[in-house]
C-alpha positions in Angstrom: 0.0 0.0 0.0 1.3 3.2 -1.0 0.8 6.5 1.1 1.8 10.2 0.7 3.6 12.0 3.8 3.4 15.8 3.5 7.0 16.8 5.5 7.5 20.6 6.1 11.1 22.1 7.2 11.7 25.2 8.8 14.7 27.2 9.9 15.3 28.0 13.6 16.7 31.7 14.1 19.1 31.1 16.0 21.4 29.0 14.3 20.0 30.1 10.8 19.7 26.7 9.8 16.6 24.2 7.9 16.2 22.0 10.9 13.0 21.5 12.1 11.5 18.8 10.7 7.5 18.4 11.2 5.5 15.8 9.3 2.1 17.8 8.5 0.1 14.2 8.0 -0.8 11.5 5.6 -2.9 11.1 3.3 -4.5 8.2 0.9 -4.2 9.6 -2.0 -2.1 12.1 -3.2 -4.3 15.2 -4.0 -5.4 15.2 -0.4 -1.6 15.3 0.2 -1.1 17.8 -2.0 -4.2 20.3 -0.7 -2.6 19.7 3.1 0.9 20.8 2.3 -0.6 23.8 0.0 -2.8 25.0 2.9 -0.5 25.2 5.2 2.2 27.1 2.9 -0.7 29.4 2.6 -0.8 30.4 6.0 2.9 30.3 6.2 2.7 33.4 3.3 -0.1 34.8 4.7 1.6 35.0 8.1 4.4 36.8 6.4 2.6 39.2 4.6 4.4 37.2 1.0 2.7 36.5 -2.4 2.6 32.8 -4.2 5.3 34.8 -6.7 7.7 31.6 -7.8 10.3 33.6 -5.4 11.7 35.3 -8.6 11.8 39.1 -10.0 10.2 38.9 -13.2 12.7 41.8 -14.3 15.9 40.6 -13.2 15.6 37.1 -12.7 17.1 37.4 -9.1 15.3 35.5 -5.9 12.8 38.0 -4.0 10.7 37.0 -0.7 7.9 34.6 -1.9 6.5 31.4 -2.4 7.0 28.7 -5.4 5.2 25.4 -6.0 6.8 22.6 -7.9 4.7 19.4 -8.2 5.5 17.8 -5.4 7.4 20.1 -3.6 7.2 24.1 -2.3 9.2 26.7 -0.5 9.0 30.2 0.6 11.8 32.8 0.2 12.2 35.5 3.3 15.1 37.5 4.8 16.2 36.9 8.1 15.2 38.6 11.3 17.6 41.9 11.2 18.7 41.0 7.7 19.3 44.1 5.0 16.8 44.0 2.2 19.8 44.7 0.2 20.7 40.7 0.6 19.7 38.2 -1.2 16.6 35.8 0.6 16.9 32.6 2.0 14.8 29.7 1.8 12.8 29.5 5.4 10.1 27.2 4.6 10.3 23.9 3.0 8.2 21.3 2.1 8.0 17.3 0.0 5.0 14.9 -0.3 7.2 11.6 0.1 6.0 8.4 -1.0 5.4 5.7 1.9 5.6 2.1 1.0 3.6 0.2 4.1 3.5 -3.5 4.3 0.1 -4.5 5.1 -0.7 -7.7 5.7 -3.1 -9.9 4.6 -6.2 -10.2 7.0 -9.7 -9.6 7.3 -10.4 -6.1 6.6 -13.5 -4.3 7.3 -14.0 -2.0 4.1 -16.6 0.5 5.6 -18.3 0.3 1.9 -19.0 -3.9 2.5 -20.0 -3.5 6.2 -22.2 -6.3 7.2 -25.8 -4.2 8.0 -25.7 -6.0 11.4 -22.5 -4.9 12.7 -22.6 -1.6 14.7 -19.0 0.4 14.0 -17.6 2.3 17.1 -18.3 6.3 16.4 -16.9 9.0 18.8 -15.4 12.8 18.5 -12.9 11.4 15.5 -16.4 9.7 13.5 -16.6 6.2 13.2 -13.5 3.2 13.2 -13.0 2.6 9.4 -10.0 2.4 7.0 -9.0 6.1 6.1 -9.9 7.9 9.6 -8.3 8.4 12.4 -7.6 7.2 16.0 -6.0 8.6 19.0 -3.9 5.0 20.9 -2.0 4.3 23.5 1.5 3.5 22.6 5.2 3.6 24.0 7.5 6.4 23.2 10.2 6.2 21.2 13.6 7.0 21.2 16.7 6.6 18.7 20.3 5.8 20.2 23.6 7.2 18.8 23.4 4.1 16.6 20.6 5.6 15.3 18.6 2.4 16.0 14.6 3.4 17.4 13.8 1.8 20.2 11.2 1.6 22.9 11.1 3.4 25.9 8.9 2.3 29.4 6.7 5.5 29.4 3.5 5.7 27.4 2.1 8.2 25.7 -1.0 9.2 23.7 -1.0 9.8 20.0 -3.1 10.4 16.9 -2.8 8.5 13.8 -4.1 6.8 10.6 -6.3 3.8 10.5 -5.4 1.7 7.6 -7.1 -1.6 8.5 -10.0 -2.8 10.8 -10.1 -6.0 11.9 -13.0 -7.8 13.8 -13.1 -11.0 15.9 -16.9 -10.4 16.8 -19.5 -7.4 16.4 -17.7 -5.9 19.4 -14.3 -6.4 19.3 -12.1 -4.4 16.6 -8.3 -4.7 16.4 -7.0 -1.6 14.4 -4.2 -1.2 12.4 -3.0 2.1 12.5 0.3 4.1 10.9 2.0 6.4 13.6 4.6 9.4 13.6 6.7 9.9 16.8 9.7 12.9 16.8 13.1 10.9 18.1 16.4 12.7 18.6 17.1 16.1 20.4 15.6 19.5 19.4 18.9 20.5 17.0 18.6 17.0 15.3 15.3 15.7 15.1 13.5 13.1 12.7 10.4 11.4 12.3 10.0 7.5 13.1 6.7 6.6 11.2 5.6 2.9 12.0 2.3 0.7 11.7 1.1 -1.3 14.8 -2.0 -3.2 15.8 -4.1 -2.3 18.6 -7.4 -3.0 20.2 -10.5 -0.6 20.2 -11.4 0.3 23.8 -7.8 -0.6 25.4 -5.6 0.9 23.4 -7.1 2.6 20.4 -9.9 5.3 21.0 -12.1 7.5 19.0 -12.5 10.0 22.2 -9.0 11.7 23.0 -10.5 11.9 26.9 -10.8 8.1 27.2 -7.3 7.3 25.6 -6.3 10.2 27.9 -8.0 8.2 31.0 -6.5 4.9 30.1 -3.0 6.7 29.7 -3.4 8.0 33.7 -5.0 5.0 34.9 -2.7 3.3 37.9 -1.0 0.0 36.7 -2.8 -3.4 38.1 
């Protein structure tokens, strides 16, 4: 299965650098992607008072602050905090729809458009459990060492994610694949582990952030 991650860079001021990675979402299909990363490098002009202007004088061919789309890929051009307009811009916003390759596999999915009319499908704040929503679980954190290996730390955490495959046992019990992103590494180095893992709806998988929330706080047996 093929899915389309919308990953936006921006510079931190005080080392003047392209560092901060943030993965906006992912999407299905890739003109969702695509409307996600345009949206936010809308606001991202909008906040800076720029125009969607290919970041190029039209007279003199030279970079000027702006925006420019490419396909799959966008930036905007700005000056620094207490740089001379006399200077050229720099590039201070980023942005890449990346293709992700996941490895689903074979079970019994519940396509929401083949749902038996008997079965009753969980709904809460995020709408109702089926391929292509979303899900806020209960996962461990995770961590990379100076190997750069990820690994698993003993602390949990609540997250949001993707639902890519419903499974059910019986009318009432739904184990949910689901693709996460988790930021590993330090502030000045940081990158974005994006797994799949199963979980089951009601312990671990919730479409009410409060009850994921309450299962997170809830003393250990």
């Amino acid at each position: 299965m093929k899915l389309y991650a919308v990953e936006k860079v921006s510079m931190r001021e005080h080392s003047r650098e392209l560092s901060n990675l943030e993965t906006l979402g992912i999407r299905h299909v890739f003109s969702d992607a695509y409307q996600l990363m345009l949206g936010d490098y809308q606001k991202e002009l909008n906040k800076r008072l720029l125009e969607d202007n290919d970041a190029v004088s039209v007279a003199t061919g030279d970079n000027i602050p702006g925006g420019a789309l490419s396909g799959n890929e966008a930036y905007i051009m700005d000056f620094w905090k207490g740089q001379s307009t006399m200077e050229k811009p720099h590039t201070v916003v980023s942005y890449k729809i990346n293709p992700v390759i996941v490895d689903v596999p074979e079970m019994e999915s519940l396509n929401a458009s083949r749902v038996d009319n008997h079965l009753l499908l969980p709904t809460g704040e995020l709408g109702t459990l089926a391929p292509g929503g979303a899900v806020y679980v209960v996962d461990d954190l995770r961590e990379i060492n100076a190997r750069g290996r990820v690994y698993r730390k003993n602390q949990k955490c609540v997250l949001k994610g993707d639902v890519i495959s419903v499974k059910y046992e019986t009318p009432s019990n739904f184990l949910v694949e689901v693709m996460l992103t988790q930021a590993v590494g330090d502030i000045f180095d940081q990158q974005h582990y994006i797994y799949t893992d199963m979980f089951k709806y009601g312990e671990t998988a919730f479409l009410d952030e409060a009850l994921a929330e309450q299962t997170l706080s809830a003393p250990k047996a």
